[in-house]
Backbone as ProteinMPNN parsed JSONL, in Angstrom:
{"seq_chain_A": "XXXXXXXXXXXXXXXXXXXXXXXXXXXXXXXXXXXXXXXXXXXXXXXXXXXXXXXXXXXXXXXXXXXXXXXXXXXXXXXXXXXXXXXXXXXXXXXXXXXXXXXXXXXXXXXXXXXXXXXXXXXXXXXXXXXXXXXXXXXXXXXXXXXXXXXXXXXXXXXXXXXXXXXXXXXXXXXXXXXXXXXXXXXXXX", "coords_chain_A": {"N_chain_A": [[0.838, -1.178, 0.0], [0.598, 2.637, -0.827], [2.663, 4.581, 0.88], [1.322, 6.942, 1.691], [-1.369, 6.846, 1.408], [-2.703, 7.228, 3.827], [-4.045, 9.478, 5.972], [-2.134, 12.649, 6.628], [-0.751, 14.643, 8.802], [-1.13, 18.308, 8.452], [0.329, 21.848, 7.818], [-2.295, 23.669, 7.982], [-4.572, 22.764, 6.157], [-6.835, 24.291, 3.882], [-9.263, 23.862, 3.827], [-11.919, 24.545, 2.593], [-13.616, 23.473, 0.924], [-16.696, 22.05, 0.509], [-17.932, 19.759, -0.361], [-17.103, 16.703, -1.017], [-13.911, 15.824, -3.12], [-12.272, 14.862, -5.706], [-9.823, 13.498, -8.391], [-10.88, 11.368, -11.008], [-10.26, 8.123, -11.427], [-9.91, 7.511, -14.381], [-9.013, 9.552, -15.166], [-9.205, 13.439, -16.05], [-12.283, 14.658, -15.528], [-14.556, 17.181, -15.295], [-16.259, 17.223, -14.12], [-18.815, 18.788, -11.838], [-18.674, 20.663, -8.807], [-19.19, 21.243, -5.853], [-18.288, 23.875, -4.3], [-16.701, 25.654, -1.441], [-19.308, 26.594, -0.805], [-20.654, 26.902, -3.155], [-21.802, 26.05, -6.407], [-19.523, 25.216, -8.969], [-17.552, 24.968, -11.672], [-15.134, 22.395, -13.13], [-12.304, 21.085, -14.473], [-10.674, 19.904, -12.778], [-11.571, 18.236, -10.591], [-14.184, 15.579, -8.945], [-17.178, 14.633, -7.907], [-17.224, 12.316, -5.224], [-19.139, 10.454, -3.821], [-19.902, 10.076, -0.542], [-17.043, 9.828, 0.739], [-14.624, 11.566, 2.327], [-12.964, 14.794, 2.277], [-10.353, 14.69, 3.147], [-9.525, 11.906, 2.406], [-9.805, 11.857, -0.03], [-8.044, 13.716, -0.614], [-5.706, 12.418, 0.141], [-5.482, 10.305, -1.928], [-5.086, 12.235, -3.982], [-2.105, 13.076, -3.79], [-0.961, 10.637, -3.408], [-1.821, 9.716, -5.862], [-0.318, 11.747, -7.962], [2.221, 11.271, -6.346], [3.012, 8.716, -7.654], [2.939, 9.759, -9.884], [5.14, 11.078, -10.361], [7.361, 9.238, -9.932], [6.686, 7.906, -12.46], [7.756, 9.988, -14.136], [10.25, 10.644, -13.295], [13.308, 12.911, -12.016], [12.796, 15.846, -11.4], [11.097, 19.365, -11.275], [8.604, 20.698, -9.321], [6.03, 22.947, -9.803], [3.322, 25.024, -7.968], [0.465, 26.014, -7.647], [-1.745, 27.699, -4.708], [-3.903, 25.122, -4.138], [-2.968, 23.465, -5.432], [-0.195, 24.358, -4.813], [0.263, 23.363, -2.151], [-0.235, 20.184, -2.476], [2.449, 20.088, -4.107], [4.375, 20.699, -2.517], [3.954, 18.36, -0.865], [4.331, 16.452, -2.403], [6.975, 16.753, -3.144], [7.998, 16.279, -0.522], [7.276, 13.424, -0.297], [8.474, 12.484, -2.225], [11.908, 13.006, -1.811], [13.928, 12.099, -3.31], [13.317, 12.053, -6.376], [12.44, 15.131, -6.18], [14.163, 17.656, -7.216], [13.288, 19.906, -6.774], [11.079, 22.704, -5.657], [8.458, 24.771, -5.735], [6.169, 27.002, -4.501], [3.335, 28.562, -4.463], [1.813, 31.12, -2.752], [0.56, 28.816, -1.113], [-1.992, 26.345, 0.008], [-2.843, 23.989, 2.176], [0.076, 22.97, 3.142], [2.762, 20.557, 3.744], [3.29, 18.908, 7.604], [5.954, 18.157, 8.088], [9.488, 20.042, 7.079], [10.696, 20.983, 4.177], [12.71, 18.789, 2.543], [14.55, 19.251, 0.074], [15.67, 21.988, -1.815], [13.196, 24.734, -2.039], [11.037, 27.01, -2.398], [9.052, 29.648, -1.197], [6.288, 31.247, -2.462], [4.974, 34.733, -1.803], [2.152, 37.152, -1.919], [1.453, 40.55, -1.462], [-1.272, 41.302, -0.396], [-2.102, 39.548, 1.099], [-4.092, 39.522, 3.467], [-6.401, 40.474, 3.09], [-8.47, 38.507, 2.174], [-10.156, 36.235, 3.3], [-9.218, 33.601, 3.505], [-6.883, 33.543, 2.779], [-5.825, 35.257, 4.537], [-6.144, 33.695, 6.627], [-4.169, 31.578, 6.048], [-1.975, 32.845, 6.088], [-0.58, 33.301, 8.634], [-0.317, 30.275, 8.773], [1.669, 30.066, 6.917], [3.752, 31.635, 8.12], [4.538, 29.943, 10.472], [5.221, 27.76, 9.202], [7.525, 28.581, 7.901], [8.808, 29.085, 9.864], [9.526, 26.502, 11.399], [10.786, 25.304, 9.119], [13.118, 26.985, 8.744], [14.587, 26.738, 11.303], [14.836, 23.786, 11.024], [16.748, 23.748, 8.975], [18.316, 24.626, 6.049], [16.974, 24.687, 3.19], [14.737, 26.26, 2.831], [13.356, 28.385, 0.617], [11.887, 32.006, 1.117], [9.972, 33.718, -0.806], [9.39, 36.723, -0.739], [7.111, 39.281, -1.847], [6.479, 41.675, -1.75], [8.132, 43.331, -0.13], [10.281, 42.714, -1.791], [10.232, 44.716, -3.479], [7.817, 43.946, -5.439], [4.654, 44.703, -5.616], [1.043, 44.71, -5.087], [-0.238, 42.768, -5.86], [-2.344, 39.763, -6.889], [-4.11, 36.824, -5.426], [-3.843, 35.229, -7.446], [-1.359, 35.374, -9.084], [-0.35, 34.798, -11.439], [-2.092, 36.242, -13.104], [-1.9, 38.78, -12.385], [-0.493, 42.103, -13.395], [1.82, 42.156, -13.204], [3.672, 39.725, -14.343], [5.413, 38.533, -15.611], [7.185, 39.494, -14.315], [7.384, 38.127, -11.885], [7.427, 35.901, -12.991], [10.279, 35.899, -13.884], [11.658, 35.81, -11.225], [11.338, 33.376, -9.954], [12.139, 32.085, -12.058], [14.646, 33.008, -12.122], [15.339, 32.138, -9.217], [15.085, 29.527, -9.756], [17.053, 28.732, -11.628], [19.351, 29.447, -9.332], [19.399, 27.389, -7.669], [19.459, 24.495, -9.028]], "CA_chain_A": [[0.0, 0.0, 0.0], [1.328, 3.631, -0.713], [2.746, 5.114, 2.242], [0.677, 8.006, 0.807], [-2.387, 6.59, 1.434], [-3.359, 7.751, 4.805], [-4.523, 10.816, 5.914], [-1.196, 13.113, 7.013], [-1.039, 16.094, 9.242], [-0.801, 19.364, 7.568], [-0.308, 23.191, 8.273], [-3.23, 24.28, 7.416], [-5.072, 22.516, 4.933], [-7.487, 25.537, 3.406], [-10.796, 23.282, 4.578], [-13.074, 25.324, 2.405], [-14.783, 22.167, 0.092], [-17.621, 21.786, 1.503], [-17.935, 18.603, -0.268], [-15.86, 15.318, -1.479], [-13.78, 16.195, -4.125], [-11.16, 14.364, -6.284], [-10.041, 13.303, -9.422], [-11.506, 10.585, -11.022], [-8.974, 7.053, -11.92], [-9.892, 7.712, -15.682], [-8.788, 11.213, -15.723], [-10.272, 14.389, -15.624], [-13.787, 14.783, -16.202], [-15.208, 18.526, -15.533], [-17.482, 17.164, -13.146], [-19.27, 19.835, -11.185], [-18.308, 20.118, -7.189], [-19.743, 21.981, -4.458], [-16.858, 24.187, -3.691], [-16.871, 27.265, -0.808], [-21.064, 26.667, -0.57], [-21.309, 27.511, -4.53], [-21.176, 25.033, -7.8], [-18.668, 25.349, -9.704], [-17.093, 23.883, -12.951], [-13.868, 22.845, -12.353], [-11.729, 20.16, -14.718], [-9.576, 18.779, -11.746], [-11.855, 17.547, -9.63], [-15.353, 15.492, -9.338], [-17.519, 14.596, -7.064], [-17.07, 11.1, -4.727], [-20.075, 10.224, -2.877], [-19.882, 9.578, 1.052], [-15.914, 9.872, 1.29], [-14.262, 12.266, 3.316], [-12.207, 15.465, 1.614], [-8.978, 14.159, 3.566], [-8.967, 10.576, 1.842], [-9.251, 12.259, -1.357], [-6.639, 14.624, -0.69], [-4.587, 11.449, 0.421], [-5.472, 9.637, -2.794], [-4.38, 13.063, -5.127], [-1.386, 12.855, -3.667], [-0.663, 9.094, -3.792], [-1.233, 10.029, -7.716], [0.473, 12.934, -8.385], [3.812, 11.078, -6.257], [2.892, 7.734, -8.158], [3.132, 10.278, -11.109], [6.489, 11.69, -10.428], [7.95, 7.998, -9.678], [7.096, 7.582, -13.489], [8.727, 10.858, -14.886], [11.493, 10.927, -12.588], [13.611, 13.807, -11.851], [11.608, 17.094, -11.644], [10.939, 20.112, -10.417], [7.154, 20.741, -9.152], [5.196, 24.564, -9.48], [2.176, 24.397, -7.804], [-0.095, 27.492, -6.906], [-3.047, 27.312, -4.217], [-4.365, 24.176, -3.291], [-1.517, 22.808, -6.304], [1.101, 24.429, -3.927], [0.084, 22.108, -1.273], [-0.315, 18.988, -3.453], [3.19, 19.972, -4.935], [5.319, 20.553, -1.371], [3.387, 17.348, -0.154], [4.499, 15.448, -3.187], [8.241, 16.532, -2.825], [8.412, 16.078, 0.683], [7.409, 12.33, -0.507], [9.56, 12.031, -2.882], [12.94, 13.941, -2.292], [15.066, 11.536, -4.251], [12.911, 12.552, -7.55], [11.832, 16.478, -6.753], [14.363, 18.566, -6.822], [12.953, 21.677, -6.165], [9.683, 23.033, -5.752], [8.378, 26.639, -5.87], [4.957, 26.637, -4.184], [3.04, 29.588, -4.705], [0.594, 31.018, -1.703], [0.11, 27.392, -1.047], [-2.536, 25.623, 0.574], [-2.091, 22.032, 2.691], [1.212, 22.391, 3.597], [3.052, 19.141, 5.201], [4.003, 19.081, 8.313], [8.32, 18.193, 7.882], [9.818, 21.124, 6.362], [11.109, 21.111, 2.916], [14.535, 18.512, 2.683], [15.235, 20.052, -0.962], [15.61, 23.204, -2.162], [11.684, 24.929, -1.952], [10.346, 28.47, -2.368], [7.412, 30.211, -0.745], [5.947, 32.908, -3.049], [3.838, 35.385, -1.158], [1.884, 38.593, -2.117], [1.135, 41.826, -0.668], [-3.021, 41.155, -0.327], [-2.942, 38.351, 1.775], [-4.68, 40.303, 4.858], [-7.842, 40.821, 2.455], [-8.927, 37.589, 2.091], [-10.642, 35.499, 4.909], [-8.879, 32.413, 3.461], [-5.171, 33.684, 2.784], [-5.731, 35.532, 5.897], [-5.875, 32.333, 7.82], [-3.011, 31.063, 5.488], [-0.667, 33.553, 6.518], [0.172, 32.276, 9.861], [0.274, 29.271, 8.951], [3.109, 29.791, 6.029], [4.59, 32.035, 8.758], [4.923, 28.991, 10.892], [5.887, 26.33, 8.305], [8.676, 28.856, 7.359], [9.796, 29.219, 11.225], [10.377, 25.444, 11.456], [11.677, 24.846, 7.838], [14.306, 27.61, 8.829], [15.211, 25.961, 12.538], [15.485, 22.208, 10.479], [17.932, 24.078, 7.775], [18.589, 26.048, 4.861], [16.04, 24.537, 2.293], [13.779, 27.009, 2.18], [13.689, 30.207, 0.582], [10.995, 33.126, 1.351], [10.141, 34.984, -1.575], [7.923, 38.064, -0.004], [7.096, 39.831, -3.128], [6.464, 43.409, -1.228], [9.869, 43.43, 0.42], [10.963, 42.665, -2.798], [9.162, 45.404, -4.702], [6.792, 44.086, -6.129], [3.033, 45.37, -5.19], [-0.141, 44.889, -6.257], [-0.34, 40.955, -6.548], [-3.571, 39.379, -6.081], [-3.524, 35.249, -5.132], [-3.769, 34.941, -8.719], [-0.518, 35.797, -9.922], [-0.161, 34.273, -13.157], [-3.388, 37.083, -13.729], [-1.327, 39.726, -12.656], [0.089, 42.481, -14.396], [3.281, 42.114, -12.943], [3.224, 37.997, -14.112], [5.981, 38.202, -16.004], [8.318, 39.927, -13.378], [7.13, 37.375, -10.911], [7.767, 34.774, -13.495], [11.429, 35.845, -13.795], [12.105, 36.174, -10.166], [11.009, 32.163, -10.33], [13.36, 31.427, -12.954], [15.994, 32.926, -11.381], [15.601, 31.617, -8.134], [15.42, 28.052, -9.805], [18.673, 28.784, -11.93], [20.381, 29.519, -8.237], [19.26, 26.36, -6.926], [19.445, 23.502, -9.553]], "C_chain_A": [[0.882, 1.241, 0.0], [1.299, 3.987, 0.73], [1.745, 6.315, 2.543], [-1.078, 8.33, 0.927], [-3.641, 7.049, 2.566], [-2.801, 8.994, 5.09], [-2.631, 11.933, 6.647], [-1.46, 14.64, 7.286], [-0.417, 17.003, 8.92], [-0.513, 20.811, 8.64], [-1.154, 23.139, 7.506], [-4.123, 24.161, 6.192], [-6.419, 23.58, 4.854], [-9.071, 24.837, 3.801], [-11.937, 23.886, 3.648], [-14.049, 24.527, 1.52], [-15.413, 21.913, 1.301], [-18.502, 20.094, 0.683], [-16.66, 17.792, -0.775], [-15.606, 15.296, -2.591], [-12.233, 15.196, -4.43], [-10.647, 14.138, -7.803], [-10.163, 11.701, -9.689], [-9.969, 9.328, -11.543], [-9.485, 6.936, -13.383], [-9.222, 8.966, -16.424], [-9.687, 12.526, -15.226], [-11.22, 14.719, -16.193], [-14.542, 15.78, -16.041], [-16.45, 18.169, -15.166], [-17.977, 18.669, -12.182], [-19.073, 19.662, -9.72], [-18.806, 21.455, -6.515], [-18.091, 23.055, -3.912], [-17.046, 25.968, -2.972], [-18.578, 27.629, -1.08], [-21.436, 27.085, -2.277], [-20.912, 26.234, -5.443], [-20.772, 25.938, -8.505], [-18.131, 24.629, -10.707], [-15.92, 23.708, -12.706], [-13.387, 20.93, -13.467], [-10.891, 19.173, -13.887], [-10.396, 17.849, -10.603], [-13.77, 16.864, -9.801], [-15.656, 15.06, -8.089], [-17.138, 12.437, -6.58], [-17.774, 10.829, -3.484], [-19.596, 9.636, -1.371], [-18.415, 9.546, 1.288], [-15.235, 11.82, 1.893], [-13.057, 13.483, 2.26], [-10.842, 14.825, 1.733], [-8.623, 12.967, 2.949], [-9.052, 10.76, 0.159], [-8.098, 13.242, -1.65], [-5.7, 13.597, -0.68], [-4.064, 10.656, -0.88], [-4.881, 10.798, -4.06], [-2.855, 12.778, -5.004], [-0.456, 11.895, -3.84], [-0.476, 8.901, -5.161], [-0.524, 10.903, -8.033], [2.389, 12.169, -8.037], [4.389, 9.54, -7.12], [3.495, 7.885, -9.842], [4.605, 10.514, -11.681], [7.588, 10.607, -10.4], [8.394, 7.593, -11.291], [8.218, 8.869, -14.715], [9.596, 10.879, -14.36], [12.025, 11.839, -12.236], [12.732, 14.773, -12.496], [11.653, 17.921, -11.011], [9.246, 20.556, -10.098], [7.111, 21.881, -8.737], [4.194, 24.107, -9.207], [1.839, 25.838, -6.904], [-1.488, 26.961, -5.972], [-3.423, 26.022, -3.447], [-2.991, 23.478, -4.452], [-0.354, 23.005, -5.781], [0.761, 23.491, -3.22], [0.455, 20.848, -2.098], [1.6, 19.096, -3.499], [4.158, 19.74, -3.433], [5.043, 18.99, -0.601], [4.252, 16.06, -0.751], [6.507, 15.424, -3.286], [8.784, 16.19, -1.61], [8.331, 14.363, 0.3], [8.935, 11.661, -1.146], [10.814, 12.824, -3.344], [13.868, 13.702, -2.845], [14.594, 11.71, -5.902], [12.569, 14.155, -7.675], [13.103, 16.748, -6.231], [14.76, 19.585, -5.977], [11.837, 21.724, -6.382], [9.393, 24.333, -5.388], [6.009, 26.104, -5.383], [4.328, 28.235, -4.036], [1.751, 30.149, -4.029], [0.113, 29.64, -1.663], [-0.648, 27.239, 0.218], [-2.56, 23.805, 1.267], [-1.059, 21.7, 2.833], [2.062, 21.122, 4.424], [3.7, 19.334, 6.364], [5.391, 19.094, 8.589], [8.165, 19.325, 6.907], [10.76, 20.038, 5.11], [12.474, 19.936, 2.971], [15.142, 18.692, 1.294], [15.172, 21.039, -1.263], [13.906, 23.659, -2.744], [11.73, 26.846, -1.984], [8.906, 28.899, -2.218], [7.053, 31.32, -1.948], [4.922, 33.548, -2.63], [3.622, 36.996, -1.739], [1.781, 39.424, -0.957], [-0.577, 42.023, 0.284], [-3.278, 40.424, 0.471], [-3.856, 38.12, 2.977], [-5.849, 40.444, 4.322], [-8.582, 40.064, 2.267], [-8.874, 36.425, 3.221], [-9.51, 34.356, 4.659], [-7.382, 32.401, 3.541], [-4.904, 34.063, 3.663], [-4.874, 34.602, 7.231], [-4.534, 31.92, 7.292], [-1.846, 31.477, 5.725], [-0.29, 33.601, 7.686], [0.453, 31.177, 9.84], [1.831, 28.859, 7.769], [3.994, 30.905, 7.234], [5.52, 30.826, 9.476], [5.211, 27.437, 10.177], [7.151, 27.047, 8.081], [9.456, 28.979, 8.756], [10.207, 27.378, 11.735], [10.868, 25.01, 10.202], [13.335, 25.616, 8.387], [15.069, 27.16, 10.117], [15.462, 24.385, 11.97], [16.776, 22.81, 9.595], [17.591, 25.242, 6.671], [18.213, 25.694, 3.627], [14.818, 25.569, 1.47], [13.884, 28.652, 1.927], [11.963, 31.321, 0.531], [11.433, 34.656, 0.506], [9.072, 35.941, -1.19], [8.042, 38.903, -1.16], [7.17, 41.292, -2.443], [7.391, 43.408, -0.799], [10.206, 43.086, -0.735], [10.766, 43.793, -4.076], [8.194, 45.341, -5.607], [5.668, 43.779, -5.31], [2.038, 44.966, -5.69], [-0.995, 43.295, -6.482], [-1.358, 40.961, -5.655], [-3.327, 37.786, -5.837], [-3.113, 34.945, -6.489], [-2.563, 35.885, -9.579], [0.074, 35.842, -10.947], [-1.352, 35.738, -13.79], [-2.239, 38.777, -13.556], [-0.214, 40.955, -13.484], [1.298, 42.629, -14.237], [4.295, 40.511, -13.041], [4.186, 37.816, -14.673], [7.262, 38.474, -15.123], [8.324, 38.472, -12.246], [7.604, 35.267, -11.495], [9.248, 34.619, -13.529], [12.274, 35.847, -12.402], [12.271, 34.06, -9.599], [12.062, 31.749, -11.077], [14.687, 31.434, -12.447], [16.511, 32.077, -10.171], [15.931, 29.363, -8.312], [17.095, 27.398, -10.092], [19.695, 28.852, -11.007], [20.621, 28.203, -7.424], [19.564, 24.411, -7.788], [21.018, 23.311, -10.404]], "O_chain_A": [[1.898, 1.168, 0.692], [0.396, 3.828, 1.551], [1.441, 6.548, 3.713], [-1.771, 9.325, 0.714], [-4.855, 7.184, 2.408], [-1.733, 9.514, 4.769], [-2.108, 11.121, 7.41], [-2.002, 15.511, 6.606], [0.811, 16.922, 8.952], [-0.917, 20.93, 9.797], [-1.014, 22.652, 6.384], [-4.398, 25.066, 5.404], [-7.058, 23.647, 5.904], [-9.975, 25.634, 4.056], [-13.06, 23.635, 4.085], [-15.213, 24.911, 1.4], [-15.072, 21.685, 2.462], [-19.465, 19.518, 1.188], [-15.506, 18.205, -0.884], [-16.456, 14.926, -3.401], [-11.369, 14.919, -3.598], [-11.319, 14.845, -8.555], [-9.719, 10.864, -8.903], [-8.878, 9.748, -11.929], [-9.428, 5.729, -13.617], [-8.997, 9.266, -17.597], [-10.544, 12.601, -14.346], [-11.167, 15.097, -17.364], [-15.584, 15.577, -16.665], [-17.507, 18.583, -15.643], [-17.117, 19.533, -12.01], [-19.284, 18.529, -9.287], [-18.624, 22.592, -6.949], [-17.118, 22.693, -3.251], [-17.344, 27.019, -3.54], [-18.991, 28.719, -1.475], [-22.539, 27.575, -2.519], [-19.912, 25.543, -5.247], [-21.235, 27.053, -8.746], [-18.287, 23.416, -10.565], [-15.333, 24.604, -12.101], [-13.981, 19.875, -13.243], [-10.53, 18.032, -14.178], [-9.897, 16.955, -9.919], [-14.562, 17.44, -10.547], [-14.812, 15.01, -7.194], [-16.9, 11.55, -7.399], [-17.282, 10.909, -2.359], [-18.86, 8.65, -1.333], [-18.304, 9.091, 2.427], [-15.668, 12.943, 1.637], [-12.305, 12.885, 1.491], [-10.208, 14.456, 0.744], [-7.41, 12.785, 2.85], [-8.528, 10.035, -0.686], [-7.455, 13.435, -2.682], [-4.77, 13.738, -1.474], [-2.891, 10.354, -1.097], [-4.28, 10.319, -5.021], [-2.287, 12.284, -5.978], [0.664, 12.102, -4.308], [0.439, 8.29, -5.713], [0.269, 10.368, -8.808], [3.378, 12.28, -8.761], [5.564, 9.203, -7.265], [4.036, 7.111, -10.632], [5.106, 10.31, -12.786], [8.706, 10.936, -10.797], [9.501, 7.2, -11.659], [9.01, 8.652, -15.631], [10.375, 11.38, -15.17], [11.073, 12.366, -11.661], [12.139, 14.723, -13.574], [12.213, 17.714, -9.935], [8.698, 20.748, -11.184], [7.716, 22.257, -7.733], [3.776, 23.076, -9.733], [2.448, 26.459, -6.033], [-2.193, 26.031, -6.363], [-3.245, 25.927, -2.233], [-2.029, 22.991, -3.86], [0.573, 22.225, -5.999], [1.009, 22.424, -3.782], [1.654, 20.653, -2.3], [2.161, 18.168, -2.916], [4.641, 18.622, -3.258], [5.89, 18.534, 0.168], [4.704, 15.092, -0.14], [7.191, 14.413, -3.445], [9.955, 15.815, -1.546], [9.39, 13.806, 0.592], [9.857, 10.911, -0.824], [11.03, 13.239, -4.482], [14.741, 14.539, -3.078], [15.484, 11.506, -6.727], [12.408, 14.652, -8.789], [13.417, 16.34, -5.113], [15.614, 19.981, -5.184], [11.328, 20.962, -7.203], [10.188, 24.96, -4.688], [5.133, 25.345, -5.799], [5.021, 29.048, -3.423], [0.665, 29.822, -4.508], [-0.899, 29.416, -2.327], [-0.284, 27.736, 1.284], [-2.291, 22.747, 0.7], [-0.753, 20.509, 2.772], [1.901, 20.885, 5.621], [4.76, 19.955, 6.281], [5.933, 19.97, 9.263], [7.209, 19.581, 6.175], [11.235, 18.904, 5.165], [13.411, 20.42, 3.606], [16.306, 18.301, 1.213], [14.062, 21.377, -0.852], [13.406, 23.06, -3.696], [12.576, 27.604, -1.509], [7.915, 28.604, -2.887], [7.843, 32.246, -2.131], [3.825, 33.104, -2.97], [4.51, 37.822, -1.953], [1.966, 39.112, 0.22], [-0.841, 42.692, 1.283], [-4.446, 40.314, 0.844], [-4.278, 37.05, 3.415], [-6.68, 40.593, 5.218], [-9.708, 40.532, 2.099], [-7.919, 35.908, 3.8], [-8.812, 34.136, 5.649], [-6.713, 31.565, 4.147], [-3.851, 33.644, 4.145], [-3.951, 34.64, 8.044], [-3.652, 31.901, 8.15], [-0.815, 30.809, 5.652], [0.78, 34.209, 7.708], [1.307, 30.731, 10.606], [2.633, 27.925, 7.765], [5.202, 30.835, 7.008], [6.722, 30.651, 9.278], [5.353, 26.327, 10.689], [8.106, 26.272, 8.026], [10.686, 28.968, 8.742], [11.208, 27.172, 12.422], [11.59, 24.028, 10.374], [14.407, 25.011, 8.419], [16.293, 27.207, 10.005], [16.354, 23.765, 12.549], [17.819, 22.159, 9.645], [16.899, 26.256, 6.58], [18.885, 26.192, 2.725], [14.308, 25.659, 0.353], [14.25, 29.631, 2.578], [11.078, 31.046, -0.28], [12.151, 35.65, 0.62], [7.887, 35.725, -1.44], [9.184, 39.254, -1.46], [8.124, 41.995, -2.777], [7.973, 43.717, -1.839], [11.354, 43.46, -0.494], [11.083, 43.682, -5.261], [7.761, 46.216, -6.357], [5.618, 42.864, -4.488], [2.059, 44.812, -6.911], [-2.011, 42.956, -7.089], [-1.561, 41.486, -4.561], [-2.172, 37.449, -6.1], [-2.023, 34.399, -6.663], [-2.755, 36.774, -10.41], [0.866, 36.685, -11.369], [-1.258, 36.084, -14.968], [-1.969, 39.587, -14.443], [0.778, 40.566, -14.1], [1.955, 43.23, -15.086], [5.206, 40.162, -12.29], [4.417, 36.615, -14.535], [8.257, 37.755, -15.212], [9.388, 37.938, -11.934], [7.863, 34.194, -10.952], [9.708, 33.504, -13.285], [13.503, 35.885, -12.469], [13.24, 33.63, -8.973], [12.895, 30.99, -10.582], [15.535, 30.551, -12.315], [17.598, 31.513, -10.049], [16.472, 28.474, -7.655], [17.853, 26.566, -9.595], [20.827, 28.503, -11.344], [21.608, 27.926, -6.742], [19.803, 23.392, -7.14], [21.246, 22.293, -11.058]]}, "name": "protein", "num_of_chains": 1, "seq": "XXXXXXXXXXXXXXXXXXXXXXXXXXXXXXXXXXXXXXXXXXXXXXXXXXXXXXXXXXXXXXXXXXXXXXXXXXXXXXXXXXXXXXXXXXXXXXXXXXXXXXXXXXXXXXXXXXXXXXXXXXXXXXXXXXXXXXXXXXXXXXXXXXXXXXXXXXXXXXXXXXXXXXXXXXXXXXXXXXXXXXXXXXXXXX"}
């Protein structure tokens, strides 16, 4: 059985599905899911009657590191609830990731980072109930990543000059600066 399989304690998994969401073992099907009390359309995920969010989170994961087993060496971006997923999936497997760049991430794992990792945080995150909450808890994933070692790096975009960013930074108009700050930081590390 994957080690992968049961449920594992997080900072802060974002809790806000308010139902049982996953993806399906055919692929993705653009099932409709209950998500934050509203339907929504959503290609990554479908619905899975009577199971529990946490054993489908367990089971994304289990695929995604099942995934990385078959491509092998990698580096994993992952924004949102995909940051989570992605730090989850290198913490599994740190003899295939890398590096990983997790971007306002959601579902962080509890062990800090043991390869080279990057937080990317905006300026906004005080405006939103949900990043709100999120931003203590990447405070405190980055205060024991930095007491285990020197894995992780904290990119704070406003101390860095750049302003303005909403969660959705790929949307922003500063997406390409934010994209090169990314590149670079990978080029320092790989």
């Amino acid at each position: 059985m994957d080690a992968l399989a049961g449920s594992q304690p997080s900072f802060g998994q974002a809790g806000h599905a308010t139902s049982s969401t996953t993806s399906n073992a055919a692929g993705l099907d653009g099932a409709r899911c209950q998500v934050s009390g509203r339907e929504s359309q959503s290609s990554a995920v479908s619905r899975t009657a009577g199971r529990p969010f946490a054993s489908a989170w367990s089971r994304t994961i289990g695929g995604a590191a099942r995934f990385v087993d078959r491509i092998g060496t990698c580096v994993l971006i992952g924004h949102s609830q995909g940051g989570g997923l992605s730090a989850r999936v290198a913490d599994a497997r740190p003899d295939k990731v890398v590096a990983s760049v997790v971007l306002e991430p959601a579902g962080l794992p509890a062990t800090p980072p043991r390869r080279p990792q990057a937080i990317v945080l905006g300026d906004n995150r005080d405006k939103h109930p949900v990043t709100h909450q999120l931003s203590g808890v990447w405070d405190r994933y980055r205060d024991v990543a930095l007491e285990a070692g020197d894995c992780l790096t904290w990119l704070d975009l406003p101390t860095m000059g750049h302003t303005g960013n909403s969660h959705l930074f790929m949307c922003d108009l500063n997406s390409d600066q934010i994209a090169a700050l990314v590149g670079d930081w990978l080029r320092t590390v790989l």
